[in-house]
C-alpha positions as CSV (number, residue, x, y, z in Angstrom):
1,X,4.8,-24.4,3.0
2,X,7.6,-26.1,4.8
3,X,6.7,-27.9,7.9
4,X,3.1,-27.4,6.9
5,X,1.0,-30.8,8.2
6,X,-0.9,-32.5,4.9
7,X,-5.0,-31.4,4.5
8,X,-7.0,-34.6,5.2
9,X,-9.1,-34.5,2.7
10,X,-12.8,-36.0,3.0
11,X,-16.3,-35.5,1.4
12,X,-19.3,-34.4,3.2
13,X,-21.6,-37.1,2.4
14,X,-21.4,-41.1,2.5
15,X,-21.6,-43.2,0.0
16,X,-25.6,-44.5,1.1
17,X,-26.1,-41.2,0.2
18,X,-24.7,-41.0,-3.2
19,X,-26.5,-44.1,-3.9
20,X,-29.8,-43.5,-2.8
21,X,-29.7,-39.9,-4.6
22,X,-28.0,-42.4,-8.2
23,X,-32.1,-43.7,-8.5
24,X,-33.2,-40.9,-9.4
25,X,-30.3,-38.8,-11.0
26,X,-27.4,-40.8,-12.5
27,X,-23.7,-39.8,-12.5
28,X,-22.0,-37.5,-13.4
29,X,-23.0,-34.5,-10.6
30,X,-21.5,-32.1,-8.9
31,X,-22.5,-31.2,-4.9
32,X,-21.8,-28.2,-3.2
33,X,-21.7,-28.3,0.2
34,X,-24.0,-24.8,1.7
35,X,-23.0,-25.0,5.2
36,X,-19.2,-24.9,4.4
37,X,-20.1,-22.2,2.0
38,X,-21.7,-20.1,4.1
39,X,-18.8,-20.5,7.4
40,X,-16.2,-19.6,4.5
41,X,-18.6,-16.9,3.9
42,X,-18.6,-15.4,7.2
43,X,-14.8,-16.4,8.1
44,X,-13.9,-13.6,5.1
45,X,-16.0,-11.1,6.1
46,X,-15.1,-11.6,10.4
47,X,-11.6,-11.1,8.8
48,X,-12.0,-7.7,7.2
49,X,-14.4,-6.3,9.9
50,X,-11.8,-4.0,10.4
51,X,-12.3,-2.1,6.7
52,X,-13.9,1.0,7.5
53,X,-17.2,2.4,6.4
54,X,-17.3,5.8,4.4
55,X,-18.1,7.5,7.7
56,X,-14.7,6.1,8.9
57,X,-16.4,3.4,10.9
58,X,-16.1,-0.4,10.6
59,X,-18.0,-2.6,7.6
60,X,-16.8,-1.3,4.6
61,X,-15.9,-4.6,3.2
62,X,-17.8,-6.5,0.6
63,X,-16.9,-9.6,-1.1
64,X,-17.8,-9.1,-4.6
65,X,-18.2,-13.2,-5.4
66,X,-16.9,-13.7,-9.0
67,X,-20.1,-15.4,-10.6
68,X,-18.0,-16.8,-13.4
69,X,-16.7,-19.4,-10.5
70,X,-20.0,-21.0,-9.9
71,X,-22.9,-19.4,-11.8
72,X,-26.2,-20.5,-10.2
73,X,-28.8,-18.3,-8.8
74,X,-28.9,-20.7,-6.1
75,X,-25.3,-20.3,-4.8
76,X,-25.6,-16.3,-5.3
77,X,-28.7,-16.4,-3.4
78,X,-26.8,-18.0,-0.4
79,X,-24.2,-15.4,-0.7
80,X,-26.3,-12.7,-1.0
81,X,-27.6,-13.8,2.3
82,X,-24.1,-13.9,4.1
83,X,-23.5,-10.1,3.0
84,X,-21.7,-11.2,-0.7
85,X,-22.0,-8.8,-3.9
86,X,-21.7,-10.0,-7.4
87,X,-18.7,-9.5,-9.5
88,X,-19.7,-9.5,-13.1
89,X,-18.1,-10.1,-16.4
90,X,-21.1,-10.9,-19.3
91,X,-24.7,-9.5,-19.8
92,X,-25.8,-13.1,-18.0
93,X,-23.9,-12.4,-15.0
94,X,-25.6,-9.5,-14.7
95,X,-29.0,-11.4,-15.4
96,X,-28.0,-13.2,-12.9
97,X,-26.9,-11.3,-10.1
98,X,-30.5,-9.3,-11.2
99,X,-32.8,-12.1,-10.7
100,X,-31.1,-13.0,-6.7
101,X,-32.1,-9.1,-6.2
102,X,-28.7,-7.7,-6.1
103,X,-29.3,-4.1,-6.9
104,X,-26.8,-1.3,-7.3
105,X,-23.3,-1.0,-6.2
106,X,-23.3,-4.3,-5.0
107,X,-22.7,-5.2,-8.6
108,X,-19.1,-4.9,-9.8
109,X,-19.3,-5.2,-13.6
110,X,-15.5,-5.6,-14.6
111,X,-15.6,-7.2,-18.8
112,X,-12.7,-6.7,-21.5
113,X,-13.6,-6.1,-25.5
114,X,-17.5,-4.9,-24.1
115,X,-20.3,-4.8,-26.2
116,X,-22.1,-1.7,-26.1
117,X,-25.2,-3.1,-25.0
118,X,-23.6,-4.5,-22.0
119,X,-22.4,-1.2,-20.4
120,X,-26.1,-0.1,-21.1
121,X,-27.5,-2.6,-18.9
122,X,-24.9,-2.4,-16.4
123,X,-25.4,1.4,-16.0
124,X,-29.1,0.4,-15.8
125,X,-29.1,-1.4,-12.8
126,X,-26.6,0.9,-11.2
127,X,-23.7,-1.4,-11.2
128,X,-19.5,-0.2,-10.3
129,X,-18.6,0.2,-14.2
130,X,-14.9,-0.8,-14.0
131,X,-13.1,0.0,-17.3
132,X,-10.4,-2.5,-18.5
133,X,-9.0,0.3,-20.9
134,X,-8.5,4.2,-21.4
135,X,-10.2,4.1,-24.8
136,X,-13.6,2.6,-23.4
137,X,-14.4,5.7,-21.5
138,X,-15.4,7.5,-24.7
139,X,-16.9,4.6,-26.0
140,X,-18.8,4.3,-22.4
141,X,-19.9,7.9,-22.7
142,X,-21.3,7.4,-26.3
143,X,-23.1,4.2,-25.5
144,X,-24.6,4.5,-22.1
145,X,-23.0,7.8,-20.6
146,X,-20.4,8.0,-17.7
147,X,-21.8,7.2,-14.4
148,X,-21.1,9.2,-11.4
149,X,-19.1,6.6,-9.6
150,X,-16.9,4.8,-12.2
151,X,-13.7,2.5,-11.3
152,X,-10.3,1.3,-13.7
153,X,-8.2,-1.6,-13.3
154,X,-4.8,-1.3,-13.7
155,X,-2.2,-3.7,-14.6
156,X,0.9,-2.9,-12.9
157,X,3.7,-4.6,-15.7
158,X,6.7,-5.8,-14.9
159,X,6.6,-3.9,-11.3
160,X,4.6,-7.2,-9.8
161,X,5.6,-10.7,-11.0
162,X,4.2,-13.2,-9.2
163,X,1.6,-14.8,-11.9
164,X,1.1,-18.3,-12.9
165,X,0.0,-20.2,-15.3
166,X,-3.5,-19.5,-14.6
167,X,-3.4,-15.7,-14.8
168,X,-0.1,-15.2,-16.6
169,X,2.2,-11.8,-15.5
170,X,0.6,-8.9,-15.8
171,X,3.4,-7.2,-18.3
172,X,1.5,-10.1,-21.3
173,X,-1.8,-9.5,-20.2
174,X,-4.2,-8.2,-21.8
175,X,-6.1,-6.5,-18.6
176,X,-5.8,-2.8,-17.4
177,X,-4.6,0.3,-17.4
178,X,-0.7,1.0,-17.6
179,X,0.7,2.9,-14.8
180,X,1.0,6.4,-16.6
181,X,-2.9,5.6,-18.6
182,X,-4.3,5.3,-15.2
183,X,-3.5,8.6,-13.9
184,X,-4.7,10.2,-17.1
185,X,-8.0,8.5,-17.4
186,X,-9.3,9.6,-13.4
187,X,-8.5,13.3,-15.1
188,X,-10.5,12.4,-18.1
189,X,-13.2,11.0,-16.0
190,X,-13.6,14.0,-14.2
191,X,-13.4,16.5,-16.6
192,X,-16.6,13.9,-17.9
193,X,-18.6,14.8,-15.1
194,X,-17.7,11.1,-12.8
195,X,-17.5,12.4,-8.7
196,X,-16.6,9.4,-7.5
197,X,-13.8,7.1,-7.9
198,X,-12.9,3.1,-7.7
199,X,-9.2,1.5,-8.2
200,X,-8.7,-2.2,-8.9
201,X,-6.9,-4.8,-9.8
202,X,-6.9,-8.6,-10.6
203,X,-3.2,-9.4,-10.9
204,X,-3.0,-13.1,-8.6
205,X,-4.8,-15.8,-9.2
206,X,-4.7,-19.1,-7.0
207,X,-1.9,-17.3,-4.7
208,X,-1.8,-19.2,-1.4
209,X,1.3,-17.0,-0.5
210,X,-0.3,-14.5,2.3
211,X,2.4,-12.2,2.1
212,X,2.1,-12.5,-1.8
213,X,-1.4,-11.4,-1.6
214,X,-0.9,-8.8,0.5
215,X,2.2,-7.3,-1.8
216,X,-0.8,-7.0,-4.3
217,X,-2.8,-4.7,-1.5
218,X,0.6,-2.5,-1.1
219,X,1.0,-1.9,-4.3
220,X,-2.8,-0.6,-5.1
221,X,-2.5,1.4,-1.7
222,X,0.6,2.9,-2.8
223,X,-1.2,3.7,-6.1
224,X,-4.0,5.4,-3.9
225,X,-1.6,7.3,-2.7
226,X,0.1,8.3,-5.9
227,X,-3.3,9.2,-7.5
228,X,-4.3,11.6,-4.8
229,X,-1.4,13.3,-4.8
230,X,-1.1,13.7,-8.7
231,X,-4.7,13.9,-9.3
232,X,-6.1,15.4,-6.0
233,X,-8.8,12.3,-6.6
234,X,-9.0,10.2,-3.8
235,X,-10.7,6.5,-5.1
236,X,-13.6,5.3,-2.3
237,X,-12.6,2.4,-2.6
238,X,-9.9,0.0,-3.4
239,X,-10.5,-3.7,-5.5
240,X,-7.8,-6.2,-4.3
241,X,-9.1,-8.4,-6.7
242,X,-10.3,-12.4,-6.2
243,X,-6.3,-14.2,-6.1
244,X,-6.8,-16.3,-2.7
245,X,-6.0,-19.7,-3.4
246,X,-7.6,-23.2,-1.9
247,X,-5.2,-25.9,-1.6
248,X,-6.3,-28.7,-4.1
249,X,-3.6,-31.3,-3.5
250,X,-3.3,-32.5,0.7
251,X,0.0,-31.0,0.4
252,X,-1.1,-27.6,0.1
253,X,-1.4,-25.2,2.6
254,X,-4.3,-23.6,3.5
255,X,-4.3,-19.8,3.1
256,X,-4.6,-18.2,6.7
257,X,-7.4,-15.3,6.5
258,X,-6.6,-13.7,9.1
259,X,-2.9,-13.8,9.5
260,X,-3.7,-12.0,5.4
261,X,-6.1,-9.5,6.8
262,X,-4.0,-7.7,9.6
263,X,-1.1,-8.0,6.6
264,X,-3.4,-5.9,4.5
265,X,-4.6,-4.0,7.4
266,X,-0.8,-3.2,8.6
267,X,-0.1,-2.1,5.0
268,X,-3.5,0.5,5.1
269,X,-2.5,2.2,7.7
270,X,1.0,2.5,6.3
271,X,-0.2,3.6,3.2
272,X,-3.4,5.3,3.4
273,X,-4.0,6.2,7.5
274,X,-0.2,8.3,7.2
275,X,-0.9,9.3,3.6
276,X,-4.4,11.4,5.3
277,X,-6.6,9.9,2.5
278,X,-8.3,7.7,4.8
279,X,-11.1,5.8,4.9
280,X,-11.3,4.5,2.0
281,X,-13.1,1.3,1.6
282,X,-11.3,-2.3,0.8
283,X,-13.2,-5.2,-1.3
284,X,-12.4,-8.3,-2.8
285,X,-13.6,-10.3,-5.8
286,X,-13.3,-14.0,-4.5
287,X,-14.8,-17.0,-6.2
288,X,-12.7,-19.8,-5.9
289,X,-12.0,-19.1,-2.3
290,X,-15.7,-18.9,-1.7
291,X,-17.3,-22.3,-3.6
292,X,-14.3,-23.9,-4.5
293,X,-13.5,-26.3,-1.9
294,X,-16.6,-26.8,-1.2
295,X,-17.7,-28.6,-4.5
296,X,-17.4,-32.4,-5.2
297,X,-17.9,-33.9,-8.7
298,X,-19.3,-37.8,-8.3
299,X,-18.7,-39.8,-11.1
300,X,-19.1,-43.7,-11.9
301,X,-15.5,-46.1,-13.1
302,X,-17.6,-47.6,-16.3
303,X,-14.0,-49.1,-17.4
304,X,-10.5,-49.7,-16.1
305,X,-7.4,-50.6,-18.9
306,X,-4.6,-52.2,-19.1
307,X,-2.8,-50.9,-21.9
308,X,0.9,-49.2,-21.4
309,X,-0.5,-47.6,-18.7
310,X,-3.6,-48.7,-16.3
311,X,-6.7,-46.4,-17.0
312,X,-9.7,-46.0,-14.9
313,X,-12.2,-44.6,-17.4
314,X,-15.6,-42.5,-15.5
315,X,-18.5,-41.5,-17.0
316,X,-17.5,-38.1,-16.2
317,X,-14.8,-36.0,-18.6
318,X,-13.3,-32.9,-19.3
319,X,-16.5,-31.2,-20.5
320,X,-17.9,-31.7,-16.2
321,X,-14.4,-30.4,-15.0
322,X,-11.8,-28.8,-17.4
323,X,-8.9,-27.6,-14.8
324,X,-7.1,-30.7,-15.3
325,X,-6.6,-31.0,-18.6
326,X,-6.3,-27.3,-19.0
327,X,-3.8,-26.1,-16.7
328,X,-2.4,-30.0,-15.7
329,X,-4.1,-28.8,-12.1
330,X,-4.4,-31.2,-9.5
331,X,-7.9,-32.5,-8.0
332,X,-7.8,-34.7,-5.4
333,X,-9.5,-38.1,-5.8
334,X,-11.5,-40.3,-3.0
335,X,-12.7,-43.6,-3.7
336,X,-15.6,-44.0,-1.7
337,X,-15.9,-47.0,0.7
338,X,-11.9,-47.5,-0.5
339,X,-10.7,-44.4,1.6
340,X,-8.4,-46.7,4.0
341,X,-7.7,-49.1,1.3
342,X,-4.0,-49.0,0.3
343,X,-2.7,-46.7,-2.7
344,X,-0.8,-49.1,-4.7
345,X,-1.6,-49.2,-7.7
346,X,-1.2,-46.3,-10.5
347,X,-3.4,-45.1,-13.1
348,X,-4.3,-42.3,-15.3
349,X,-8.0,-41.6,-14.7
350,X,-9.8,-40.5,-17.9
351,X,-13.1,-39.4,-19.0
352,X,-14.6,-40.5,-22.4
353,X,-14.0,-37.1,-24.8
354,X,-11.8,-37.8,-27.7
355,X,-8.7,-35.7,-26.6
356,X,-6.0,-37.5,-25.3
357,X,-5.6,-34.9,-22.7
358,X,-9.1,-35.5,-20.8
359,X,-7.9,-36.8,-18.2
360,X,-8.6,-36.0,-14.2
361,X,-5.7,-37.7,-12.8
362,X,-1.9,-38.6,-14.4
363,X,-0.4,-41.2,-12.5
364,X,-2.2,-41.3,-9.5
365,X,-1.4,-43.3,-6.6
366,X,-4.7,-44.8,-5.8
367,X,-6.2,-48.3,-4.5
368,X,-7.5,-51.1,-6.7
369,X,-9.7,-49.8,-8.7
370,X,-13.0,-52.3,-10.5
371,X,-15.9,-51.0,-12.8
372,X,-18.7,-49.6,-11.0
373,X,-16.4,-47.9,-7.9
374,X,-17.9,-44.6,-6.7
375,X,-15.2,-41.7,-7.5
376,X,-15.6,-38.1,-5.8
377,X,-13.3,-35.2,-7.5
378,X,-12.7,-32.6,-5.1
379,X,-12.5,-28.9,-5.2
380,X,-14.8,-28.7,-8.4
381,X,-16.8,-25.5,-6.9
382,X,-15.2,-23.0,-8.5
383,X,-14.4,-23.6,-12.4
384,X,-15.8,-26.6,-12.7
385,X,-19.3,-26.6,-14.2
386,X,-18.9,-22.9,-14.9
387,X,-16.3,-23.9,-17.3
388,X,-18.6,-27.1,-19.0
389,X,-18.7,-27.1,-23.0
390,X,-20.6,-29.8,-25.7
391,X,-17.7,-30.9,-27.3
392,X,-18.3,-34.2,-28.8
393,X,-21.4,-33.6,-27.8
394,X,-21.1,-34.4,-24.2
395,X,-23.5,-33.3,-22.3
396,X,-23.4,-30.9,-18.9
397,X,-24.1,-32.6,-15.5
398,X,-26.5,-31.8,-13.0
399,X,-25.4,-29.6,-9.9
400,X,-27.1,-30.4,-6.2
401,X,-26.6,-27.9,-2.9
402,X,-26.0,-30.8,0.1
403,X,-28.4,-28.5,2.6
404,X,-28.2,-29.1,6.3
405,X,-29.3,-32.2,7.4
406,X,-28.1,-34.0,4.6
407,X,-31.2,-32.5,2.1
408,X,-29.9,-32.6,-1.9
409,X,-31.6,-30.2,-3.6
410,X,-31.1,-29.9,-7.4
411,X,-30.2,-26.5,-8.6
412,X,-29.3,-27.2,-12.3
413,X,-30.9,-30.2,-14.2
414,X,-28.5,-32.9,-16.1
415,X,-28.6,-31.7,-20.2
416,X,-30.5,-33.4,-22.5
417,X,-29.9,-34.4,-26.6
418,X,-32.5,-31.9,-26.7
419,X,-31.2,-29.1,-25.1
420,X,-28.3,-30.2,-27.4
421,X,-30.2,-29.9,-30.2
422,X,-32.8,-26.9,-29.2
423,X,-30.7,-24.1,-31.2
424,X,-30.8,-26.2,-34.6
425,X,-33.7,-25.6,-37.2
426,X,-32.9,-28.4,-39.3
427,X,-35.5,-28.9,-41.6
428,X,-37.8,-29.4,-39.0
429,X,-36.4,-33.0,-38.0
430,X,-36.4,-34.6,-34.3
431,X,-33.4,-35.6,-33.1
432,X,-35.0,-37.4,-30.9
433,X,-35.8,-40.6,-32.7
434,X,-32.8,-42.8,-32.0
435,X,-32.9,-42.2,-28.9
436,X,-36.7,-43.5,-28.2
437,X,-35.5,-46.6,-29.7
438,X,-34.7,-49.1,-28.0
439,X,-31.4,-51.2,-27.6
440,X,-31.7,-54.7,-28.3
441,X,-31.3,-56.9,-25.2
442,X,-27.7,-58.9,-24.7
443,X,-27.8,-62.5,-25.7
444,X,-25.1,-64.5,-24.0
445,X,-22.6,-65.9,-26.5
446,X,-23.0,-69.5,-27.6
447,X,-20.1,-71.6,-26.5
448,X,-18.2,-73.9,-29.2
449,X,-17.8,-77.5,-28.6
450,X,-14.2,-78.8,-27.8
């Protein structure tokens, strides 16, 4: 925003660090930093202590975190700790959000084009079904039966237009409920035998715009209001949705918390406090707000270019952090021990997949860079590993929590050629034969006489 002072942005740890923790574990990793995670954590839910409960008093908000952002039992084990659900979009998810001991309704299980098997599990273990389309509550009640508590998301069309190019505007998406479907299906899930009732929607994404965001919570509590009235169903609770944004580039403004929870709180009480239909619970579905800033990919120059452009080339690529080259997103770059060096010189900064595109940085200011420079990417705790892929058979990185004290512990182990390899049946051969051999040594090259 306009008069907005830049983000100093630094990393948690120190180079020593990085380089004691490179003996045992090579680079490419990504660290997540538990301490911040867990201040965020609480920050959100100090910020919405003002949601009331079903008995009208206060703590009835729950952060549903959005495991697809970051999913390691590890991380959901620290949120589960600060108060944090799980939102849930696959049957691993679910495994997932299982195995930290999340039981219940504080499992959101929100999916598009289910299998049936899916909803079975999910009404299983008790979880907020929340239906993506009107035809999936017959399909729900065939395969798994309709659960007394069941939620839709609706996609409000052309009546809200702030997407981008993350999560496109919600008129060509394929998410949701229209306006007029909505109403319909909380008569058809009554008439089903559901009592209770959820509303939701996921229509920002990376929105940094507090009054933006909370445009997204008028409009669902206006719906409330609508469906009450239409209906005589009152929903129990309402699902903004996970659309706060982190600023990636220093010239980003952080989203203010609070200044976005008394907004939403002033449009409650406008909307459903006057409409009599109060309390009604309000959640959120935050991932990237939760890990993302707090993740840091570490990487290794192995080669620097000089071709029509200059190119610093890591050991790291698109297949350890994909928002780049994906959505052309920006990730800010430190070069440790170079952090007061000047930035004048320009490169692209590329990883090693055979795509033109995998790259981290297009013409980035940065300082001299020379082979063997540590890197740190920032911001790649939300949608970064998650997002990982074997393409050219790259291999996924390892993933450390940075504990108090300065502790690394690993929570995901670097892939191996076999783990690569461990789904092929190949006439029984091993893969693993080329690489037990070993490279011949260097010889230095003869010189010619003159």
């Amino acid at each position: 925003m306009p008069g907005e002072k830049p983000i100093k942005k630094t990393v948690p740890f120190t180079r020593t660090q990085i380089e004691k923790l490179e003996k045992e574990y090579p680079t490419p990793f990504h660290i997540y930093d538990e301490e911040a995670i867990r201040a965020g954590a609480r920050r959100l839910s100090k910020a919405f202590s003002w949601v009331p409960g079903p008995d009208g008093k206060k703590g009835g908000f729950l952060n549903y975190f959005a495991v697809k952002a970051l999913p390691n039992p590890y991380i959901l084990r620290v949120l589960k700790e600060e108060g944090m659900g799980a939102d849930c979009s696959s049957l691993p998810e679910l495994q997932l959000a299982d195995a930290v001991g999340m039981k219940g309704e504080d499992i959101m299980f929100t999916s598009n084009d289910t299998p049936a098997e899916e909803f079975v599990v999910a009404k299983k273990l008790g979880a907020i079904i929340n239906l993506d389309d009107i035809t999936h509550l017959d399909f729900l009640e065939k395969c798994a039966g309709i659960p007394r508590l069941i939620c839709f998301r609706y996609n409000p069309g052309e009546e809200y237009c702030h997407g981008n190019t993350i999560i496109g505007n919600p008129d060509e998406a394929k998410y949701g409920l229209t306006h007029d479907q909505i109403l319909k299906a909380y008569k058809m899930a009554q008439k089903k035998g559901a009592k209770r009732f959820g509303l939701h929607a996921m229509i920002v994404s990376n929105q940094r715009d507090e009054e933006i965001l909370a445009d997204a919570a008028r409009l669902l509590f206006g719906l409330a209001a609508e469906i009450h009235e239409k209906t005589g169903i009152t929903p129990e609770f309402i699902n903004l949705g996970g659309g706060v944004g982190i600023p990636y580039s220093p010239a980003d403004h952080l989203v203010d918390i609070e200044v976005f929870a008394r907004k939403v709180h002033e449009a409650y009480k406008e909307n459903i406090v006057e409409n009599g239909i109060a309390p009604i619970r309000v959640v959120m579905e935050n991932g990237r707000a939760i890990t993302g800033p707090y993740g840091y990919l570490v990487s290794r120059v192995r080669h620097v270019a000089k071709k029509h452009r200059d190119y610093v080339g890591l050991d790291a690529c698109m297949a350890n952090l994909m928002r780049p080259a994906l959505y052309g997103a920006y990730h800010h770059i430190t070069v440790m021990g170079k952090e007061k060096k000047p930035l004048n010189h320009v490169y692209d900064v590329t990883g090693s997949l055979c795509e033109n595109n995998d790259k981290f940085a297009v013409q980035r200011f940065l300082p001299e860079i020379t082979p063997g420079d540590l890197m740190v990417i920032h911001e790649s705790g939300a949608h970064g590993h998650a997002m990982g892929f074997n393409y050219n058979g790259k291999l996924r990185s390892a993933e450390f929590l940075m504990q108090a004290g300065g502790k690394f512990k690993l929570i995901r182990r670097a892939e191996t050629a076999n783990d690569y390899f461990a789904t092929l049946d190949f006439k029984g051969s091993d893969f693993s034969g080329l690489a037990k051999k070993k490279a011949p040594a260097a010889t230095p090259a003869k010189s010619k006489k003159q």
